[in-house]
C-alpha positions in Angstrom: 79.4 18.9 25.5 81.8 19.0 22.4 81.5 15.1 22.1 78.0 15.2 22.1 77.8 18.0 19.6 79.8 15.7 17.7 77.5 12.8 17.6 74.9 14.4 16.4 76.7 16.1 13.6 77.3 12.7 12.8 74.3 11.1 12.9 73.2 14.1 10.5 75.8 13.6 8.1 74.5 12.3 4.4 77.0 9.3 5.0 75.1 8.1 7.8 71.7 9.0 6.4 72.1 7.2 3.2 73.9 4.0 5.1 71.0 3.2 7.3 68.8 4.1 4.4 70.2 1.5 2.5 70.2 -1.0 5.6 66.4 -0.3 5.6 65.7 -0.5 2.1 67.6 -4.0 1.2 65.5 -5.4 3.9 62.2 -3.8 3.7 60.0 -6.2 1.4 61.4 -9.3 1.9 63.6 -9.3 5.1 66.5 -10.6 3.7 70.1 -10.1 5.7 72.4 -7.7 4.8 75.9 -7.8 4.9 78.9 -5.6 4.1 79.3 -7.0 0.8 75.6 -6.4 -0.2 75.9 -2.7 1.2 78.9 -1.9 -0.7 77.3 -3.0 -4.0 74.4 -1.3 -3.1 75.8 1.8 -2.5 78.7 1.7 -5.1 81.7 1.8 -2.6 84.6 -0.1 -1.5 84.1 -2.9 1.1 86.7 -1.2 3.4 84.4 2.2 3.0 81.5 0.0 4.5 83.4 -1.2 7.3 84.2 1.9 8.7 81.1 3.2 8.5 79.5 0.1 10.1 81.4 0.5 12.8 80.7 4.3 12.7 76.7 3.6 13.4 77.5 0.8 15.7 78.8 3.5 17.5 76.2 5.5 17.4 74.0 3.2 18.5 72.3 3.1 14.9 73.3 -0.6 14.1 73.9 -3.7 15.3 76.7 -5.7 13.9 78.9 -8.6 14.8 82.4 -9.4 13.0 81.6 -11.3 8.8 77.5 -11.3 10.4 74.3 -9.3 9.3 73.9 -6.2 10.0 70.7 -4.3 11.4 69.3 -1.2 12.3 68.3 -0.5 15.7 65.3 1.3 17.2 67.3 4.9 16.6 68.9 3.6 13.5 65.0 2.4 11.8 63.5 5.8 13.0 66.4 7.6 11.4 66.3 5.7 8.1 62.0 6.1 7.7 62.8 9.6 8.4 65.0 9.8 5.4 62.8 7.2 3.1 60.3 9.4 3.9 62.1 12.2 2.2 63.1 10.0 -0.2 59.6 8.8 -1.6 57.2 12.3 -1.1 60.3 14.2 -3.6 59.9 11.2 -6.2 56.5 11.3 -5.7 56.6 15.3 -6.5 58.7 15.1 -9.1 56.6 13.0 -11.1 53.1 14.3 -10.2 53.8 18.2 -10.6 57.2 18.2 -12.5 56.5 16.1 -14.9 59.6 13.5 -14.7 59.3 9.6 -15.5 59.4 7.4 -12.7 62.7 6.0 -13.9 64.2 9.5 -13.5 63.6 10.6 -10.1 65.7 8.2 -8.1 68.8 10.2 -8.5 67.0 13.6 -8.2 65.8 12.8 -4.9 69.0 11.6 -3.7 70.6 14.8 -3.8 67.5 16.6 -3.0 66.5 15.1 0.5 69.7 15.7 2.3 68.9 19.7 1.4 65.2 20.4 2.4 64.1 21.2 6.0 61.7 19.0 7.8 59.3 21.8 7.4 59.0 21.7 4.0 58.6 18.1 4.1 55.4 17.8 6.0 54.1 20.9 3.9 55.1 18.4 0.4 53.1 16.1 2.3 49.9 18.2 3.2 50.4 19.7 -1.0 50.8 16.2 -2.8 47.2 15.1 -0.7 49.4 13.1 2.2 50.0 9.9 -0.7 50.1 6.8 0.9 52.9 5.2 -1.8 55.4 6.6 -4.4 55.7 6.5 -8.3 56.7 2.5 -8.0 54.5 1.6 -5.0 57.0 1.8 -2.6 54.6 2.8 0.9 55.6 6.3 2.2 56.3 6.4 5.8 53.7 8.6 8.1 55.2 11.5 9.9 55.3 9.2 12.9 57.2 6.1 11.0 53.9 4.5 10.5 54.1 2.4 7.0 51.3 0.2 5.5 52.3 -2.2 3.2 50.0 -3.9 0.7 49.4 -7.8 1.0 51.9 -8.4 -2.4 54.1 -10.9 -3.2 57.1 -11.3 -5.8 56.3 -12.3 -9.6 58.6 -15.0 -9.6 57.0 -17.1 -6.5 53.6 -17.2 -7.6 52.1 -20.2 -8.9 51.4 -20.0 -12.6 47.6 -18.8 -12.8 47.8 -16.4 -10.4 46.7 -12.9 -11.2 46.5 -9.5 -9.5 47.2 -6.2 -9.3 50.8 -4.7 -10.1 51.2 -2.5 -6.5 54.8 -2.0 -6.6 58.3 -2.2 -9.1 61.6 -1.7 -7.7 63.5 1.2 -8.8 67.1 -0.7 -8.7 67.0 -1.3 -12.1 65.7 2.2 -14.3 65.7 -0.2 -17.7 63.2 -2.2 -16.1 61.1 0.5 -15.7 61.5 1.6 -19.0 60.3 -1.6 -20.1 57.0 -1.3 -18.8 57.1 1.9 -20.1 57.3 0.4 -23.5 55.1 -2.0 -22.9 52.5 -0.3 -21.6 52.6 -1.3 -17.8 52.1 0.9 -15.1 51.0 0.4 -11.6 47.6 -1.4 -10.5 47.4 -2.9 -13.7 45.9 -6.2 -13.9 48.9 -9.0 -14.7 48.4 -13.2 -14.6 51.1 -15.5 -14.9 49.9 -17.1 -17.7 53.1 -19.8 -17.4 56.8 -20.7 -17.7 59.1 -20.8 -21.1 61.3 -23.1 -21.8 64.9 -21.2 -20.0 64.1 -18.6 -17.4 61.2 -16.3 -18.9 58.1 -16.5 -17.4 54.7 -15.2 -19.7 52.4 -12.6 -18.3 48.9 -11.8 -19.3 48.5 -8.2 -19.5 45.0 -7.5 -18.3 42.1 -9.4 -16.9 40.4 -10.6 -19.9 41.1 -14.1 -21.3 42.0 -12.0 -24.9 44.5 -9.4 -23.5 48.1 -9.6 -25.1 50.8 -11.9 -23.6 54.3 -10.6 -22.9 57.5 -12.8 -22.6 59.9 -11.2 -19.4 62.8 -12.7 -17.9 62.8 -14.2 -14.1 65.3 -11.0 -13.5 62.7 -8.7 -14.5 59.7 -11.2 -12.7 61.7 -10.3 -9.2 61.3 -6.7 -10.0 57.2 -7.1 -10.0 54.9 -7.3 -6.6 51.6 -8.3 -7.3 48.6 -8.2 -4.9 46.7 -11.2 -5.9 43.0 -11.3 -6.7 42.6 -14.8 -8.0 44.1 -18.3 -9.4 43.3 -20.5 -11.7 41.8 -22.7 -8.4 40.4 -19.3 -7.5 42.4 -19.2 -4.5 43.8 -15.7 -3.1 46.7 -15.1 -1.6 45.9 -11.9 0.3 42.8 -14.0 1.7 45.1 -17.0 2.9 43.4 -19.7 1.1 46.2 -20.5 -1.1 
C-alpha cells in the first residue's frame, strides 16, 4: 500500500505535471521528436535534471523512452498532460477575458496557478468563461474528456507566397513576438497573405484582405510563430480544402 501511495504522490507532483506537459506541448502542432536536450531547454533545467526525471515517468508508466532516442508520452502519460494543458489554457484564457492581462502576460501566471486549483473549480472556469474552445493565442483547449479540435492551419513559413488566411493561432514561447503584433496591430483571426520573400530571411505579409491594406516586413523566426488557416492563393487554391 505505502508504494502505491507513493506513485501517486508522484504522478501528482508539479515536476511530473509540468514534464509531460512539456512532452505534449513540443509535439502538439507539428509532431516533431523530442529529446532530452529539447526538454531541458524547454524547461530551463540541466540535462542531468531531465534524465532523472525521464526515467522517473518511464517508471511510472507515463513515458516511453529508449537510451540518446525520443521520448513519448503514453496513454496515462497524454491523459495526464491534457489534464494539465487544460488547466493551463482555461486560467490564460481567464486571465485575459475577465482580468484584464495581455496575452503575453499570462503564461507565467498560469504556471503557478494550475498546480493550486481543484478540479472542481476547473470545470466551473469552464462552464463561467462559456466552455471556449481555444485560448488567448489559439492554442485548442482540451474537453473535460481529453477531446481537442484543432483547426485545419499550417505554419507561416511553409506557405507558398500568395497564400492568405486567417491568423488562428501564435505561440506563446516567445512574449516579444506577441508584443509585436501587439504593436502592430495583429490579433487573432485577422486576415494575413504572404504577399512574398525579401532578399535575407524576412518574409512580407499583407495585413488584411484588401489588395490596399498595409504590408509588414517580419523575420522567418517570427513567420514560424504564425498558423494560418488558409482561405485562398493566388491560383485560388485552399489548403484546408486539399486542392493545393
Amino acid at each position: 500500500m505505502a508504494g502505491r501511495r507513493g506513485a501517486v504522490l508522484s504522478i501528482e507532483s508539479t515536476s511530473v505535471q509540468d514534464y509531460v506537459k512539456a512532452i505534449y506541448s513540443f509535439t502538439e502542432w507539428q509532431g516533431d521528436a523530442m529529446t532530452a536536450t529539447h526538454l531541458a531547454a524547454r524547461l530551463s533545467v540541466a540535462n542531468s535534471s531531465v534524465t532523472g526525471m525521464v526515467a522517473k515517468l518511464v517508471d511510472l508508466g507515463l513515458a516511453h523512452h529508449r537510451k540518446y532516442g525520443p521520448i513519448s508520452l503514453t496513454s496515462s502519460g497524454k491523459a495526464l498532460a491534457l489534464a494539465m494543458v487544460r488547466r493551463h489554457r482555461l486560467l490564460e484564457t481567464f486571465l485575459v477575458t475577465e482580468l484584464g492581462y495581455s496575452w503575453d502576460e499570462v503564461h507565467d501566471e498560469a504556471e503557478l496557478l494550475e498546480h493550486t486549483v481543484s478540479d472542481a473549480f476547473i470545470e466551473r472556469l469552464d462552464a463561467k468563461l462559456g466552455r471556449p474552445r481555444r485560448d488567448p493565442h489559439g492554442d485548442p483547449i482540451p474537453a473535460a474528456d481529453g477531446t481537442v479540435h484543432y483547426p485545419p492551419a499550417h505554419r507561416l513559413d511553409d506557405l507558398d507566397d500568395g497564400h492568405a488566411g486567417r491568423l488562428v493561432r501564435v505561440s506563446d514561447d516567445d512574449p516579444d513576438v506577441l508584443r509585436f503584433l501587439d504593436r502592430n496591430g495583429i490579433s487573432l483571426d485577422d486576415d494575413l497573405l504572404l504577399a512574398g520573400r525579401e532578399v535575407g530571411v524576412r518574409l512580407r505579409l499583407r495585413l488584411g484582405a484588401e489588395a490596399s491594406a498595409p504590408h509588414l516586413a517580419v523575420d522567418t523566426a517570427l513567420a514560424r510563430a504564425l498558423w494560418i488557416e488558409s482561405t485562398a492563393s493566388h491560383e485560388g487554391c485552399t489548403i484546408s480544402s486539399g486542392t493545393c
